[in-house]
C-alpha positions in Angstrom: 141.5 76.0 107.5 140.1 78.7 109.1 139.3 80.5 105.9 137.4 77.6 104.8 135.5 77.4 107.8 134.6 81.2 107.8 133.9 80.6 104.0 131.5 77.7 105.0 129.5 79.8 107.7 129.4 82.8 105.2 128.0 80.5 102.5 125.0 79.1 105.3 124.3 82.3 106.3 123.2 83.9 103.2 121.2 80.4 102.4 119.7 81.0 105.9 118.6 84.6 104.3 117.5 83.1 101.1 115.3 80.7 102.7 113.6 83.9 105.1 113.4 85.5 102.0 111.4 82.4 99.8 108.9 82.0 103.0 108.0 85.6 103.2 107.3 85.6 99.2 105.7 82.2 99.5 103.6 84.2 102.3 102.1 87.5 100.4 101.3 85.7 97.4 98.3 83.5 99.8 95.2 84.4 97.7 92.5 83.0 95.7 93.1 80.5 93.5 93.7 81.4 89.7 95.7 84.9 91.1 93.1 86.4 93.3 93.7 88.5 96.0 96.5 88.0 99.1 95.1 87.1 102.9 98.5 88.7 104.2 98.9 91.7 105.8 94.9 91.8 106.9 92.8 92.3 109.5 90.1 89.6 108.5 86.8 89.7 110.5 84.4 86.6 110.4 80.9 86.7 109.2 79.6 83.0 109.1 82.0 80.2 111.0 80.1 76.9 109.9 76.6 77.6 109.7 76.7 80.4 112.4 76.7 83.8 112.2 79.3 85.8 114.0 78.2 89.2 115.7 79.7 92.7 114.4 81.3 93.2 117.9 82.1 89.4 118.8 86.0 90.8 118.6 86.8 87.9 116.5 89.4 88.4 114.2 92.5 86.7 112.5 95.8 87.8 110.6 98.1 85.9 108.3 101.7 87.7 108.3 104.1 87.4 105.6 106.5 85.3 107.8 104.0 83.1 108.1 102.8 83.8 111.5 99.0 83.8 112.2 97.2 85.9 115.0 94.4 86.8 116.1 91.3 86.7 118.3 88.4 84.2 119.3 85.9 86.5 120.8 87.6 85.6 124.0 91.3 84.7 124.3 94.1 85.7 122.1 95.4 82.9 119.6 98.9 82.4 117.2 100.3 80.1 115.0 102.0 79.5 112.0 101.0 78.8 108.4 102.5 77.4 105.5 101.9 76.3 101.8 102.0 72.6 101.2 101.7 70.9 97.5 98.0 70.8 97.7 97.2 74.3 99.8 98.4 75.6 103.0 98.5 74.0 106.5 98.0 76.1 109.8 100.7 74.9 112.5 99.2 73.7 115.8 97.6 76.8 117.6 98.2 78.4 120.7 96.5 80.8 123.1 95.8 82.3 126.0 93.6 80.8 128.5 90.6 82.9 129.7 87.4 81.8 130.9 84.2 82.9 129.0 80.9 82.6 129.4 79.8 79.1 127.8 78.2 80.5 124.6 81.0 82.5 123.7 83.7 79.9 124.7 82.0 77.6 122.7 81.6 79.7 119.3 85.6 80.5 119.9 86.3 76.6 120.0 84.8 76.1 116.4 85.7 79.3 115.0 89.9 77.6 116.0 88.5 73.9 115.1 87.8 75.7 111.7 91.1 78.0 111.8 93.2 74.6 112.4 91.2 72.8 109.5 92.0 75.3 106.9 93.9 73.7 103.5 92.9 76.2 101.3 92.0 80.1 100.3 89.3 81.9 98.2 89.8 85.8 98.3 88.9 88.8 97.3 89.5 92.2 98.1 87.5 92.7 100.9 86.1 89.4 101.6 88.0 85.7 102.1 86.7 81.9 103.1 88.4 79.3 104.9 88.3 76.4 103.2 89.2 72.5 104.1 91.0 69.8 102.3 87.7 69.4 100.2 87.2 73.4 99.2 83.9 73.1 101.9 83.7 76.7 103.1 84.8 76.3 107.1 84.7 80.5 107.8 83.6 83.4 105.9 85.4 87.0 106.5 85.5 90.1 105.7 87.9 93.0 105.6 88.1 95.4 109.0 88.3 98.1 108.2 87.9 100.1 111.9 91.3 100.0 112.8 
């Protein structure tokens, strides 16, 4: 019996790693659609979130991980979450962050650049550029590449 049971554990184990495994795949293959480039593993800073344009030293940024974790900055607090792909695109988990006052103007850019973070169903990426895009393909946030770091 215990051999079984050992067997059992050993057998859920590895599909525990198998499933790590498929996520993190699922996760650096996030691009463009039709093969374009990934969103993983970069520092993405915005340029345009709606119809405004975001300021070279706002210190807005946002990074997808391969585990499908999301971080990043809203000009004033510190955000996270979680992303992953559905059948039609990709969903962004519920967001969380710290909880810093701002002045008004930049507390209120930071709320829709997240209101357009949370909103996001889909990718189009390049190489050093990528746009946010909602369950319609409307462009919610363009970005581009940082390089600075």
């Amino acid at each position: 019996m215990k051999g079984i049971m050992a067997f059992a554990f050993f057998l859920l184990f590895l599909a525990g790693i198998a499933l790590v495994n498929l996520k993190g795949g699922q996760m650096a293959q996030l691009g463009a659609p039709g093969g374009g480039a990934g969103v993983t593993g970069v520092k993405w800073r915005p340029v345009m979130v709606g119809d405004d344009e975001i300021p070279d030293d706002s210190g807005m940024f946002i990074q997808f991980e391969v585990d499908g974790s999301i971080k990043g900055h809203g000009g004033c607090n510190g955000f996270f979450g979680s992303l992953e792909q559905t059948e039609s695109g990709v969903g962004v988990g519920p967001l969380g962050s710290t909880r810093m006052a701002c002045p008004e103007a930049i507390m209120s850019r930071e709320m829709t650049y997240l209101d357009a973070v949370q909103k996001t169903r889909n990718f189009d990426a390049g190489n050093a550029d990528m746009r946010l895009l909602d369950e319609e393909d409307e462009i919610l946030a363009e970005f581009v590449a940082d390089t600075d770091d």
